[in-house]
N, C-alpha and C positions, 0 to 999 in steps of 0.2 A: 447715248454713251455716257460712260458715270466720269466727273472731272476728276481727277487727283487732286486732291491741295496737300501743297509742300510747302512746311514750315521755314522758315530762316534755322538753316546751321551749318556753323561752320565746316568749312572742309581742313583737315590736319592734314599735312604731305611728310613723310620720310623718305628716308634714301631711299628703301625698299618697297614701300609700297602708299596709299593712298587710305585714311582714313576720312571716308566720304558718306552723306548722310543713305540709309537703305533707302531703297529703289522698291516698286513692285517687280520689276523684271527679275529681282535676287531671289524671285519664291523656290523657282525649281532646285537651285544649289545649296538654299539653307533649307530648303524641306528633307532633299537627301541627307547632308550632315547631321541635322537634327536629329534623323532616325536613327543614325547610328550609337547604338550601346554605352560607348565606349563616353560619349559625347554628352547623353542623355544624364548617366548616371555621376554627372561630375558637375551638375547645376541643380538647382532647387527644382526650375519651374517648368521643366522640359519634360512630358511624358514620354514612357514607354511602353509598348508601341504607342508612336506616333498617328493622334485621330485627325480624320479629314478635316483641313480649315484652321487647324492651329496655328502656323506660321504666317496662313493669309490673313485672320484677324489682328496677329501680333504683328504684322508689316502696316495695316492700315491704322492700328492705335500711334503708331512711330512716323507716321507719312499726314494724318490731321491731327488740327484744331479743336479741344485743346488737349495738352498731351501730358503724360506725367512723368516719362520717361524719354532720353534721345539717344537715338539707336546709331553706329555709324558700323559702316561694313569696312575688312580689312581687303582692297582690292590690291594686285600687285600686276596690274596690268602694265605700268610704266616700267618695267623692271622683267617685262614677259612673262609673268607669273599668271597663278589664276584671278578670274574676276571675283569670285568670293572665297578666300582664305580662312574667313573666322569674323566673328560677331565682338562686339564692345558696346556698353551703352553706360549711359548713367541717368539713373533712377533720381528724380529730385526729391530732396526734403525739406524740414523746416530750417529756419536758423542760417540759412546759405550753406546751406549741407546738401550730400547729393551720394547715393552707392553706387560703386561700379559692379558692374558684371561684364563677364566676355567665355568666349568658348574658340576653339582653335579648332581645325576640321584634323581630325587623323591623321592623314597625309602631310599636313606641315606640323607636324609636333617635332620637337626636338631642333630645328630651325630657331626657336629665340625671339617668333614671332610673335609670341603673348607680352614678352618683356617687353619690348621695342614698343608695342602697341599699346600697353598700360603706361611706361614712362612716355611718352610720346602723349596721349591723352592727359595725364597728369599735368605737363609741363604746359601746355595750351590753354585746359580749365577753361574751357570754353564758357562754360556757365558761372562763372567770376566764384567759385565757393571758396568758403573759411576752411573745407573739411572735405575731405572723401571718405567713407568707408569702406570694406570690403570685408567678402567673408568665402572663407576656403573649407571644404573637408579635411578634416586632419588624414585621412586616410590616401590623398592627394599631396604630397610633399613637391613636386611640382609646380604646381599654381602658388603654394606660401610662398618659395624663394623666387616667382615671379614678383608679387608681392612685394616682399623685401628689398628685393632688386631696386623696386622703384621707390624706396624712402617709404614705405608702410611699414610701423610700429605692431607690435602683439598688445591688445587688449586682453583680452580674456577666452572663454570657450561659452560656448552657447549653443543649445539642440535645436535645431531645422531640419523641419519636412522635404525628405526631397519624394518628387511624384515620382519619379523613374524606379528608386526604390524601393517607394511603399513604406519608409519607415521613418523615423522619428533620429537615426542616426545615421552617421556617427557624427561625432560634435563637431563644428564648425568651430574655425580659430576667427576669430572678427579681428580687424586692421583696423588703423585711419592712418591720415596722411595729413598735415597741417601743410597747405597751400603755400608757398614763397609767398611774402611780402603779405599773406592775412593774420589778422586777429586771431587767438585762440576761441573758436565755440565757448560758451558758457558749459561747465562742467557742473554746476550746480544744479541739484534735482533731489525736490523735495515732498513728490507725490509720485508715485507710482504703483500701477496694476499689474498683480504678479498671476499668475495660473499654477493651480499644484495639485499633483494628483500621488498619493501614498499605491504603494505596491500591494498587487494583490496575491492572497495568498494559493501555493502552488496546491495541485489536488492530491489527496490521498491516493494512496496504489493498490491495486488488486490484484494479490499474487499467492502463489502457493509455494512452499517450499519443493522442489519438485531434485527428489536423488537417491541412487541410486540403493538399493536392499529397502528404503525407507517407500512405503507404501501409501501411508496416510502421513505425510508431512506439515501437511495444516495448513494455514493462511500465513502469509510473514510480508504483506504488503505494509510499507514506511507512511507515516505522516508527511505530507506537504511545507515545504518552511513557511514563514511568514513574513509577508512583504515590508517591505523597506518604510521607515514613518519618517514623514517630514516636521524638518525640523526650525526653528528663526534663532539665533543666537548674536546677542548683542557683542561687538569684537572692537578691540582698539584699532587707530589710525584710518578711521572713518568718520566725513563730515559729510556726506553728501549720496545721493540713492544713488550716483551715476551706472553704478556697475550693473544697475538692473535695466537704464535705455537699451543695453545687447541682448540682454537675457528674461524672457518673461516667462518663461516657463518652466516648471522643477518636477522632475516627476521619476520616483523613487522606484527601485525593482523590484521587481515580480520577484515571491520566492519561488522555489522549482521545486517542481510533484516530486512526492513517495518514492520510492525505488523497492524492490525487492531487497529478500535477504535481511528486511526488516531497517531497511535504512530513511532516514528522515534527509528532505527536501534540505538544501540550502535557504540561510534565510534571505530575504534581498537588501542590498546596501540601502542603509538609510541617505537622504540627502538633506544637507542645510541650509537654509539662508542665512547669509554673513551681512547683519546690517549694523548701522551706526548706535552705535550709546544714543538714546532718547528716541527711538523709532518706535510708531504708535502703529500696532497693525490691527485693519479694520475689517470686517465683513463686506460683504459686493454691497449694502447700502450703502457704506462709507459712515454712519453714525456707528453700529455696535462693535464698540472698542474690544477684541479678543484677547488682547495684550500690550501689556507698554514698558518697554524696554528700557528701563533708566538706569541699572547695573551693570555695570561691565563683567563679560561671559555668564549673565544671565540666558537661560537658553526656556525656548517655548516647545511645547508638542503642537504643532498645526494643523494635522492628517495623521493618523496613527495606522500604520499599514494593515494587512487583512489577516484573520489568521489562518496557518493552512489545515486542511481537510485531514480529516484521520484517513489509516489507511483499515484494507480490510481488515488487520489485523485484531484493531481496537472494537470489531464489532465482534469477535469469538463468543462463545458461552456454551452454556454445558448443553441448551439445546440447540447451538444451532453451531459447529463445527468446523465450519466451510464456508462464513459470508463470502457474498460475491459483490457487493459494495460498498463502497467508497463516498467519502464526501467534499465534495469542491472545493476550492478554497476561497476562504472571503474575498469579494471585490475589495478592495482599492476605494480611495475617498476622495474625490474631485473639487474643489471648491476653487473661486475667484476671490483673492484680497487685494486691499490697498495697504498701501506704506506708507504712514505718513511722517516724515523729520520735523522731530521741533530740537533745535539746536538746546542742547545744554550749555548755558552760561552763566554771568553771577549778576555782569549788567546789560540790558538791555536800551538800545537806542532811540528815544519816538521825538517824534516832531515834522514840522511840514516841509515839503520835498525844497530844496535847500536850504534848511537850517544848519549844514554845516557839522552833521553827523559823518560824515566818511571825512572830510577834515580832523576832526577831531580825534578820531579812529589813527588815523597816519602820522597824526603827531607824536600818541602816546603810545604807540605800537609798531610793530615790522610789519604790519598790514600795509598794503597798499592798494585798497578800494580806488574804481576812476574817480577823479573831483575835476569837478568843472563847476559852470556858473549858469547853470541851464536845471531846470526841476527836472526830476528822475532819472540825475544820472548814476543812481544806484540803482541796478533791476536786481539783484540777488544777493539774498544775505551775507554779508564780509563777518568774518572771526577774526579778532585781537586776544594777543596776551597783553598786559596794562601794570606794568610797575610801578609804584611809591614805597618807600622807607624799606626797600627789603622785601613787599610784600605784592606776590603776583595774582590778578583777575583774568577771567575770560572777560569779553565785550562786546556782543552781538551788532551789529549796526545792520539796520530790515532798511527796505525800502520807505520813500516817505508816506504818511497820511495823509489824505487830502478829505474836504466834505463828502458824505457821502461812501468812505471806504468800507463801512461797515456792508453796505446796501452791493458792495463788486465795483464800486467804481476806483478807478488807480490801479495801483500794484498794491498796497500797504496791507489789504485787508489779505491778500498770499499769504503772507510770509507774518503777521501777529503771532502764531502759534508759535516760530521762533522763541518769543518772549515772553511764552508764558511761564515758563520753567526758572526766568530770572529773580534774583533774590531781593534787585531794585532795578529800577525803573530812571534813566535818568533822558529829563525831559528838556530838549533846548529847542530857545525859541529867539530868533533872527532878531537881534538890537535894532536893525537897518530897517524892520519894516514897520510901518505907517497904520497897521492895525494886531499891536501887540495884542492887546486883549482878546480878538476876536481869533486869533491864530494859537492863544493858550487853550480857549475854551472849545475849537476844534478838535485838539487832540483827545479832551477831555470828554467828549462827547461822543466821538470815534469809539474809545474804550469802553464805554458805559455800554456802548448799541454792541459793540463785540459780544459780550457777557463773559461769564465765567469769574477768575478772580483776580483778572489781569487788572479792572477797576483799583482795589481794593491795594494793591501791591505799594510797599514804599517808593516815594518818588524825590527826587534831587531836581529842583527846577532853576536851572541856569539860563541868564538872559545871555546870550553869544553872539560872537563879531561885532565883541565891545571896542576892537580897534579901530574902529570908522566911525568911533560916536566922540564930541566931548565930553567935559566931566558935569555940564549943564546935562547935557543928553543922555547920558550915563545913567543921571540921577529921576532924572525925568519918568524915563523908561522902565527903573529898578521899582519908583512908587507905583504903576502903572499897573508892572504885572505882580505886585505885592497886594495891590486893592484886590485884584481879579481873584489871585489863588488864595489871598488869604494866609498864606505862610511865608517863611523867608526864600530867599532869591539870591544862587548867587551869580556872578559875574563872571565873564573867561570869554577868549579871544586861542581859536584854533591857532590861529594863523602865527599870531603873532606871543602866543604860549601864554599870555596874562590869565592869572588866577585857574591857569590848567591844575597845578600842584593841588591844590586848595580843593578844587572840584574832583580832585582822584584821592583824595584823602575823605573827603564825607564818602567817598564808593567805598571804599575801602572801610568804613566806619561800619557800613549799613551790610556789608556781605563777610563778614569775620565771622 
């Protein structure tokens, strides 16, 4: 006899009914449900019809070890209802994030029992997340203000497969929901793979003029339009890919065949990618650069759609009176890219993971990076705007460098492309530590192994958290990293503002 293993999860209770983990005894009630239509065609992952084993595979993925999703059934046995009412689960992610999904059986629709059962789930958070998401068909108004109901926000629209349908629509609206008492998820996303496929074009028409006294009317079949081309176009009030974690796939419309009467296809709507000023978009190796978007409403061609088929029309001639063919319309153009962000600014931030770059960043700016006193508590590039004498900078501050970043080790070696695009380089390096030299020539060594011309770029080299040093120590320090870099050196204190002015005035020197 085979054992069950059942994971630990919690049970949620309401007034109304029991959110308790699935059982194998629930197969025969959700296998009915599930087959129902109505049901099918209002979820992604549920076929229509319904094949032998589907619900028994998906009960045993949600009942063992280990699992990626946790399923809980809506029983309303306490309340004299039925034992399965409707499905709920949520799907784990990265980040302490997690999607929900749920389905209601027929028979209790209109009841309030999705609501009840989403806010009720919500409030519990069983699996301790920062995030929920969720994603509805627009064509479902229903399940959104279920949604809504429970404190779920509108993101954006996004196309998903559902199998009951068979199609690629209609667009789904994706949710989230920020947790009581958590943290915001990190927003910041600065690589991503996108899927795009241009429209193809609709086919020629084969028709004859066919009326009444007229005998020989001829051929009058339409041309096919031509498919939709995609498109990238760089747009303001963007720092970040995020908009494309919902959406990765773009894919342009078909135009529509010939008509009689001699009428030509519609053409199919183009579609765009809306990304940030400084977006590098790259081929599926990720080396051949297609495009680099450093203009604002600079716009790329990425997929140029198909074009469409003549109709019989355009095949007439003196010998041949009456074609009876037509020609298809071009495919469509499918391809896999990356995105990749390198932040446009004027300065950029390097040094080793507490130098006291996101300090400095907060002093001289409305930025508010995390600071603490622990290495890399920057994981993702902060933006500053930086004023002196009237005169305003951008100020990138990346995560720190550490030995080795060049090689994947740390975070720093992420996020350098950030800084390539900067106009100087301003490099700080920790008063307080016991091996200044060896933590200048780190950075320095980092940037060379990076390549490109990030080496080469002007640099501002400030010895920092000169507040904790005396003026013996000060000086000590200053000849220290003057022997090492060989150039002048100056001096500033995040914290405690000394010779900030002074150190935003040479930025400002070097990016005018």
């Amino acid at each position: 006899m085979e054992t069950q293993t059942l994971t630990p999860q919690a049970v949620i209770e309401t007034e109304r009914f029991d959110l308790r983990p699935v059982r194998r005894s629930d197969l025969g009630l959700i296998e009915l449900y599930a087959s129902d239509p109505r049901v099918a065609t209002n979820t992604i992952s549920i076929p229509h019809p319904l094949p032998p084993g589907v619900i028994e595979s998906y009960i045993k993925r949600a009942t063992t070890e280990p699992r990626t999703e946790d399923v809980w059934v809506m029983d309303g046995l306490k309340a004299d209802g039925a034992e399965v009412m409707g499905v709920i689960s949520l799907v784990r992610m990265d980040r302490d994030q997690s999607e929900v999904g749920y389905w209601v059986a027929p028979a209790f629709w209109n009841t309030h029992l999705a609501s009840d059962a989403v806010q009720a789930l919500v409030k519990a958070n069983p699996l301790g997340n920062k995030n929920m998401f969720a994603s509805v068909f627009r064509d479902n108004p229903a399940s959104a203000k279920v949604l809504t109901n429970a404190g779920f926000r509108y993101l954006g629209n996004a196309e998903t497969y559902c199998l009951a349908r068979e199609t690629c629509g209609p667009i789904a609206t994706s949710c989230d929901h920020l947790c009581p008492g958590k943290a915001p998820a990190m927003k910041f996303l600065d690589l991503c793979k996108v899927y795009i496929r241009s429209g193809a074009g609709g086919g020629g028409c084969v028709s004859f003029r066919r009326e009444k006294y007229i005998e020989y009317g001829g051929p009058d079949g339409g041309d096919g339009g031509g498919g939709g081309t995609v498109w990238a176009e760089a747009v303001d009030g963007l720092n970040t890919l995020i908009d494309f974690r919902y959406q990765q796939h773009f894919f342009a419309k078909n135009g529509q065949p010939g008509m009689g009467k001699q009428r030509t296809g519609k053409d199919g709507d183009d579609i765009i990618l809306r990304v940030p000023v400084g977006t590098e978009i790259l081929d599926e190796d990720q080396e051949t650069v297609i495009a680099d978007m450093t203009e604002l409403g600079q716009r790329v061609e990425l997929a140029r759609g198909g074009n469409g088929g003549w109709g019989n029309l355009h095949f007439k001639s003196a010998t041949n009176q009456a074609p009876r063919r037509a020609n298809p319309g071009q495919e469509g153009v499918e391809r896999t890219l990356w995105l990749r962000l390198k932040l446009i600014a004027d300065v950029g931030l390097l040094g080793l993971p507490n130098a006291g770059k996101s300090t400095f960043l907060a002093a001289t700016s409305n930025a508010r990076p995390k600071i603490a006193d622990y290495p890399f508590t920057t994981l993702h590039p902060n933006l500053g705007v930086v004023g002196v004498d009237n005169t305003e900078f951008v100020v990138a501050d990346i995560p720190g460098l550490i030995e080795g970043a060049s090689e994947g080790r740390g975070l720093g070696d992420l996020f350098l492309g950030h800084v390539e695009r900067c106009a100087v380089l301003l490099h700080l390096i920790d008063g307080t530590s016991a091996t200044i030299a060896e933590d200048y020539q780190t950075i320095i060594t980092e940037l060379e192994a990076y390549g490109g011309e990030l080496a080469d770029k002007p640099r501002i080299i400030v010895l920092n958290k000169i507040d904790a040093l005396d003026e013996e120590e000060r000086i000590t320090a200053r000849d220290c990293l003057i022997k090492t870099c060989g150039s002048d050196v100056m001096m500033m204190s995040g914290v405690s503002r000394e010779g900030v002015t002074e150190v935003l005035r040479a930025l400002r020197g070097q990016t005018a």
